[in-house]
C-alpha positions as CSV (number, residue, x, y, z in Angstrom):
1,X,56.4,-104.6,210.1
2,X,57.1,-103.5,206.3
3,X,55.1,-106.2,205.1
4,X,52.0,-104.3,206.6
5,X,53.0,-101.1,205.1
6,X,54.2,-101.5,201.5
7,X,50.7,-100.6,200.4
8,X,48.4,-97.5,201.4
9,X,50.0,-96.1,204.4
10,X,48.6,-92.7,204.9
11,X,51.0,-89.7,204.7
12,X,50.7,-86.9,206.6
13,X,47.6,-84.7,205.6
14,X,47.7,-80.9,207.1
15,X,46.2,-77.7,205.5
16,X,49.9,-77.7,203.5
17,X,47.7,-80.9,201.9
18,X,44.5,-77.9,201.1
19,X,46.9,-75.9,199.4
20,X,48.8,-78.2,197.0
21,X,45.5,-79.6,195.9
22,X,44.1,-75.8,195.7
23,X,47.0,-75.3,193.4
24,X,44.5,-76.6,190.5
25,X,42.5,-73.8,191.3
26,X,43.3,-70.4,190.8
27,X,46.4,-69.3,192.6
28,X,44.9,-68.1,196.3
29,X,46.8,-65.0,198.0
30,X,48.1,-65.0,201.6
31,X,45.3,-63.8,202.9
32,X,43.5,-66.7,201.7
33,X,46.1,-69.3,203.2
34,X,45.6,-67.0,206.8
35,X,41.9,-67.1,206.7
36,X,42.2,-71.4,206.1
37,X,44.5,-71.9,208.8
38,X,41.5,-69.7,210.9
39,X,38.8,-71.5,210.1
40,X,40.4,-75.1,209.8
41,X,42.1,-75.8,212.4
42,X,43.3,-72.6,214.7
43,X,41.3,-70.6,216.9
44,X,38.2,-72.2,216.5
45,X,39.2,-74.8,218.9
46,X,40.2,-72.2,221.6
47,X,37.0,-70.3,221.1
48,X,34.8,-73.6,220.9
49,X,36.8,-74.5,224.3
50,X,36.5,-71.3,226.2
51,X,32.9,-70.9,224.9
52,X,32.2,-74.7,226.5
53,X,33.7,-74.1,230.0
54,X,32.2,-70.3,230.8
55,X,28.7,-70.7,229.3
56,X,25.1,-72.1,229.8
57,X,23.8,-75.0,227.1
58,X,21.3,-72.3,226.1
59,X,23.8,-69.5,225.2
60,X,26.7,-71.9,224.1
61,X,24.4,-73.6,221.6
62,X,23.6,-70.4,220.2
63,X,26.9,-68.9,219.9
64,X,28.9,-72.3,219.3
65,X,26.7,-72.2,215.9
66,X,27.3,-68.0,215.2
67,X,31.2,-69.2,215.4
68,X,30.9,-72.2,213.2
69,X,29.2,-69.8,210.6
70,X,31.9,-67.7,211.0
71,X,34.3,-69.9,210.2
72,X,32.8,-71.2,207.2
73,X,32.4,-67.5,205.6
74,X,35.6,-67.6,204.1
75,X,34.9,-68.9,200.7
76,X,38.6,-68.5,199.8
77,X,40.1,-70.6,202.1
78,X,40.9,-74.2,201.5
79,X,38.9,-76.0,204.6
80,X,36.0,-74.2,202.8
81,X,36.9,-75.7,199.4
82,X,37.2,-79.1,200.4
83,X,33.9,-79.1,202.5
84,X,32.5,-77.8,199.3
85,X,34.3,-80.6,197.3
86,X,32.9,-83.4,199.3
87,X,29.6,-82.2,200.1
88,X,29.3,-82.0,196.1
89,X,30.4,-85.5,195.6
90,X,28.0,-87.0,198.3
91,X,25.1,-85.0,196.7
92,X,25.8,-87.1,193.9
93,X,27.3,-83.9,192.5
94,X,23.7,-82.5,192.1
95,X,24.3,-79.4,194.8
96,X,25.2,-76.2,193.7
97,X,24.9,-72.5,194.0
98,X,23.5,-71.1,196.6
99,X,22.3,-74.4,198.0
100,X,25.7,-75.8,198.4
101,X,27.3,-72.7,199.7
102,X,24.5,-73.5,202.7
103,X,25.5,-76.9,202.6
104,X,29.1,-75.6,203.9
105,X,27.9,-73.0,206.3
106,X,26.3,-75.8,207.8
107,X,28.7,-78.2,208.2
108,X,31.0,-75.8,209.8
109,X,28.5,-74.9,212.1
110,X,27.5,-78.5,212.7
111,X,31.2,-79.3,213.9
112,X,31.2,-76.1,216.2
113,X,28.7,-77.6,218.2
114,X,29.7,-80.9,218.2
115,X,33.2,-79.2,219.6
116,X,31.0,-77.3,222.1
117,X,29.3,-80.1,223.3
118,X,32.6,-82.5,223.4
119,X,34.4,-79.6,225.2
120,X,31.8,-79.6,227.6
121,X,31.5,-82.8,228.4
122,X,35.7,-82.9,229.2
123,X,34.6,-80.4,232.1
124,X,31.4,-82.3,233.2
125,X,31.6,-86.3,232.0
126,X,28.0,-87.0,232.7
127,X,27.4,-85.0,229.6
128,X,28.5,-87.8,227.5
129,X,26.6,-90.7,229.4
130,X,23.5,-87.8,228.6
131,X,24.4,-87.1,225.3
132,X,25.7,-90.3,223.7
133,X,23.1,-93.5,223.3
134,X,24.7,-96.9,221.5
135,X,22.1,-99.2,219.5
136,X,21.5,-102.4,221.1
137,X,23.8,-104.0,218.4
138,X,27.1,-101.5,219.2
139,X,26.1,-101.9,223.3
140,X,26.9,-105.6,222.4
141,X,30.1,-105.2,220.6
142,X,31.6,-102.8,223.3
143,X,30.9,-105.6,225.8
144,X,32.4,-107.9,223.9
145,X,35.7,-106.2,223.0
146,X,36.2,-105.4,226.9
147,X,36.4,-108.9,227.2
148,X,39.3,-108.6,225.1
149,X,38.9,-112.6,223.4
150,X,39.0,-111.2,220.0
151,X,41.2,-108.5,218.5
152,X,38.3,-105.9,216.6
153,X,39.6,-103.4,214.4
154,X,36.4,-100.6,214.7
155,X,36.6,-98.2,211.7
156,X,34.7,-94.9,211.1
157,X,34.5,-92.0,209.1
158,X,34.6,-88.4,210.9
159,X,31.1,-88.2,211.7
160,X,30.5,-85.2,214.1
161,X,30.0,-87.7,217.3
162,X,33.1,-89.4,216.7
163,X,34.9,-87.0,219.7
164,X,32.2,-87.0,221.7
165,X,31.4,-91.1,221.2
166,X,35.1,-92.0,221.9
167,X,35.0,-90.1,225.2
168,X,31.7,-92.5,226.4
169,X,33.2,-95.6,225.3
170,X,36.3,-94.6,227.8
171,X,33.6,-94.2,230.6
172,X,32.0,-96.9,229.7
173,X,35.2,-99.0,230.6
174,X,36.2,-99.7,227.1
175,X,40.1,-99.7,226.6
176,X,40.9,-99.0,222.9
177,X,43.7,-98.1,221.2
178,X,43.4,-94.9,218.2
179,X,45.3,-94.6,215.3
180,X,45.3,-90.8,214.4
181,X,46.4,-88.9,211.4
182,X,50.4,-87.9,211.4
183,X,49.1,-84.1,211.4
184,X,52.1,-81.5,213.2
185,X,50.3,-79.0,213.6
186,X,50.2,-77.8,217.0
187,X,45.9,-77.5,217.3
188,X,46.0,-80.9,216.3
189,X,48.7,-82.7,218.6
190,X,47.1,-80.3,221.3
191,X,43.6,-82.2,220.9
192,X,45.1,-86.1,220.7
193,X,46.9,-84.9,223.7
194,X,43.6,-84.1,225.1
195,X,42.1,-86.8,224.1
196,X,44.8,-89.2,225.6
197,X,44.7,-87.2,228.7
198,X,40.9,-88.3,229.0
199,X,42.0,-91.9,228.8
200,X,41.6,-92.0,225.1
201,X,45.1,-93.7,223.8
202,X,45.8,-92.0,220.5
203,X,49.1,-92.3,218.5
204,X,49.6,-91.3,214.9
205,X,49.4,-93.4,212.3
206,X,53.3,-94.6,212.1
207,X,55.5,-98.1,212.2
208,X,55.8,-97.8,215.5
209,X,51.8,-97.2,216.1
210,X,50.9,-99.9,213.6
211,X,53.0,-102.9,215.1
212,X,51.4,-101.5,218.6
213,X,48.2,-102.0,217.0
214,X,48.5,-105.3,215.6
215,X,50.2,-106.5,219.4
216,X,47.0,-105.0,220.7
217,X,44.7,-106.8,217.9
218,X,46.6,-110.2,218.1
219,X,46.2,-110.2,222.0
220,X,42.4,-109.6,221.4
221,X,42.2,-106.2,222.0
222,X,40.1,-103.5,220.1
223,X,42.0,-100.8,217.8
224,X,40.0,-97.6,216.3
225,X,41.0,-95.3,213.0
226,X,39.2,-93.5,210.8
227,X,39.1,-94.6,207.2
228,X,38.1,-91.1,205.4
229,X,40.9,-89.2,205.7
230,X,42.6,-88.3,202.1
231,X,46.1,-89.4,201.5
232,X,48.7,-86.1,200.3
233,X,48.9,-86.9,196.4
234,X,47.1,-89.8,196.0
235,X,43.8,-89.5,193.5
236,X,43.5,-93.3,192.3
237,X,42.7,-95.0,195.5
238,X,39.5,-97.3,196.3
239,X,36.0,-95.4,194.8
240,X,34.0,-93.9,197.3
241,X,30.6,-92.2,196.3
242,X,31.4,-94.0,193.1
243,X,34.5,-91.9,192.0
244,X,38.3,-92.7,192.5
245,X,39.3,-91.5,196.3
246,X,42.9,-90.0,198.2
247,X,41.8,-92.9,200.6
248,X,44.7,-95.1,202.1
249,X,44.3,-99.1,202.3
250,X,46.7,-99.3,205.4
251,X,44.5,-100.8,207.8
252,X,43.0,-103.6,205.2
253,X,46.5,-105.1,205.5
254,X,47.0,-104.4,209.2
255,X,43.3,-106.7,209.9
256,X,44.5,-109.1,207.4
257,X,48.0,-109.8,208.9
258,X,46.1,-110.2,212.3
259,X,43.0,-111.8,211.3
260,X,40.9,-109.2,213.2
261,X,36.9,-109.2,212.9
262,X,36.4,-105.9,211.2
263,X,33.4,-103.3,212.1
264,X,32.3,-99.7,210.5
265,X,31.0,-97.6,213.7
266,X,28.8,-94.6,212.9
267,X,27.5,-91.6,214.5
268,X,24.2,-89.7,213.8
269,X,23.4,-86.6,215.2
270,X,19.4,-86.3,216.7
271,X,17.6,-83.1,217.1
272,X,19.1,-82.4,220.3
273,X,22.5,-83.2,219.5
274,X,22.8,-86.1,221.0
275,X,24.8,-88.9,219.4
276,X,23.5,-92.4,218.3
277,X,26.1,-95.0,217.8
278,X,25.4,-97.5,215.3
279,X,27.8,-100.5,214.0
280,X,27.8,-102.7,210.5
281,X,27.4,-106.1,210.1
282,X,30.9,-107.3,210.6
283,X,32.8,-107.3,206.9
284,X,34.4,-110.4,205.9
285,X,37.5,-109.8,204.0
286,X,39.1,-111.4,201.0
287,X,42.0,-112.7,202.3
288,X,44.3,-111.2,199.7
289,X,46.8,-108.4,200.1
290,X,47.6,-107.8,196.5
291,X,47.1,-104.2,195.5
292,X,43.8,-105.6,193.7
293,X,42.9,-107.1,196.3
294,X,43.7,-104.3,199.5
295,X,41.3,-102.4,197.2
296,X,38.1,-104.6,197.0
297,X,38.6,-104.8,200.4
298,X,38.8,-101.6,201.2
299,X,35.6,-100.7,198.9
300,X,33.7,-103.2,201.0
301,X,34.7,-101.1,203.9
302,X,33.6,-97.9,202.5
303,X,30.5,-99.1,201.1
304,X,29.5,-99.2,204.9
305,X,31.3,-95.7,206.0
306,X,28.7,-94.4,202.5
307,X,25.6,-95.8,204.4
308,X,26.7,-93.9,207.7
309,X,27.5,-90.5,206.1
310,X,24.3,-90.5,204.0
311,X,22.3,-90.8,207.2
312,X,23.3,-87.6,208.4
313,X,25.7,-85.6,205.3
314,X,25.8,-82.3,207.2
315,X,27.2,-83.9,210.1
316,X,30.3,-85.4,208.4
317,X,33.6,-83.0,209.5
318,X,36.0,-84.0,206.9
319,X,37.9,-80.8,205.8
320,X,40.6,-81.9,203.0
321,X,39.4,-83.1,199.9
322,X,38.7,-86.4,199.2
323,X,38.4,-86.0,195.3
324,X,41.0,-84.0,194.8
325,X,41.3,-84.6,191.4
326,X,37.5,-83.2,190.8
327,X,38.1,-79.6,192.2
328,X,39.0,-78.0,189.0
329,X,35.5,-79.4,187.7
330,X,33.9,-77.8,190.4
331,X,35.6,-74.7,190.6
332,X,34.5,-74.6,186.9
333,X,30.8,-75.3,187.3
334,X,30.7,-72.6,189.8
335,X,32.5,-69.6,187.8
């Protein structure tokens, strides 16, 4: 099992993660580090689940927003900073001002619905046959991997469906195996608990979770896990958005040592909110694992997870920074 992990396994990421990278910003007070744990990753989820099971779609909608807006009023914090962060690199670095501080209002209030609507759908599962529509290329993928005759690693960035998507693939009859961040934090262990509880298997990224996965991919069975999620203290990983990323490599090697067929899945949000599942072409890999080599491949990956996100950049809930090592030239473009 080491041989899968020498290179790019991702370390645990939490809002601890925000606030080391914040520390090349000016020094933030504890008020600051309160308000970030607020609007990351604490009561937001209670509210957005309450709000889900007691109220109509046409006062939830409403209010699910007021909250997300909420949240992402605390310019301070370091969920806000990091949204900031990477909605500046996917602009191509072009947003600013006022225009980007609207940019972060509404990806906060973006993933406050999705979270009403996922919520929602826990308590009444039609919602998610309703809700969630796959393209005829991804309806014939999922058939094919509950066959189970070919192990499919399925990759995707944390597009705002990605909860909702997950929970229609389970009612769909699609058994898949997710490998999740190592985050401790209670909220977080609370929702893969959740998640597994609706017949979503999650386990956190570990040895133990990785030499499941590749027993699951080697007997021809799917395995899901995002790709966008910043390693803690890494800054010269494979480019994304054209600049240096905190992204890990683990799973290059993990589809390499099990020769699984290797697809980017991506959600766009419609009008509605409803979800649209799309899937890549399936990437061919270089077969090799050197350290050059995990990194073409994983650029080829990303290059795919790019095309999704710039579909629908509001909708992509990724709150740690990704290009860590560009915040101080932010920060200093907006002082």
């Amino acid at each position: 099992m080491d041989e899968i992990i020498l290179q790019g396994i991702p370390k645990r990421t939490s809002l601890r993660y925000n606030r080391v990278c914040m520390k090349n910003l000016e020094s933030s007070n504890r008020k600051e580090s309160v308000r970030s744990t607020i609007s990351g990753q604490g009561w937001g989820v209670g509210l957005a689940l309450f709000v889900a099971q007691k109220l109509p779609h046409w006062l939830g909608y409403p209010l699910a927003r007021a909250m997300g807006v909420l949240m992402g009023a605390f310019r301070g914090s370091g969920t806000y900073r990091s949204v900031r962060l990477n909605q500046w690199i996917i602009s191509g670095k072009q947003l600013r001002g006022r225009d980007l501080e609207r940019t972060v209002r509404r990806v906060f209030a973006n993933q406050s619905i999705a979270l009403y609507d996922y919520y929602r759908a826990l308590a009444h599962p039609e919602i998610a046959r309703e809700k969630v529509q796959l393209s005829p290329a991804f309806s014939r993928l999922v058939e094919e991997c509950k066959q189970e005759q070919q192990g499919t690693l399925l990759l995707i960035a944390h597009l705002a469906g990605f909860n909702l998507g997950g929970l229609r693939l389970v009612q769909d009859g699609m058994r898949y195996l997710t490998l999740a961040n190592t985050e401790t934090s209670p909220a977080y262990q609370w929702q893969n608990e959740l998640r597994s509880r609706f017949g979503m298997e999650v386990m956190p990224f570990t040895i133990q979770a990785l030499g499941k996965a590749r027993t699951r991919l080697q007997s021809g069975g799917p395995v899901l896990t995002g790709v966008d999620r910043p390693m803690e203290n890494a800054t010269d990983g494979p480019r994304f958005f054209g600049f240096p990323s905190a992204l890990p490599v683990a799973y290059i090697r993990l589809a390499l040592k099990t020769n699984a067929r290797v697809f980017v899945v991506g959600f766009t949000t419609l009008a509605d909110h409803s979800q649209w599942i799309d899937v890549s072409e399936e990437i061919h890999l270089e077969k090799d694992d050197s350290p050059q080599g995990l990194m073409r491949n994983a650029e080829k990956v990303l290059a795919e997870v790019e095309a999704f996100i710039r579909r629908d950049p509001f909708n992509w809930m990724m709150f740690f920074p990704v290009w860590p090592q560009e915040l101080p030239a932010l920060e200093g473009k907006n002082r």
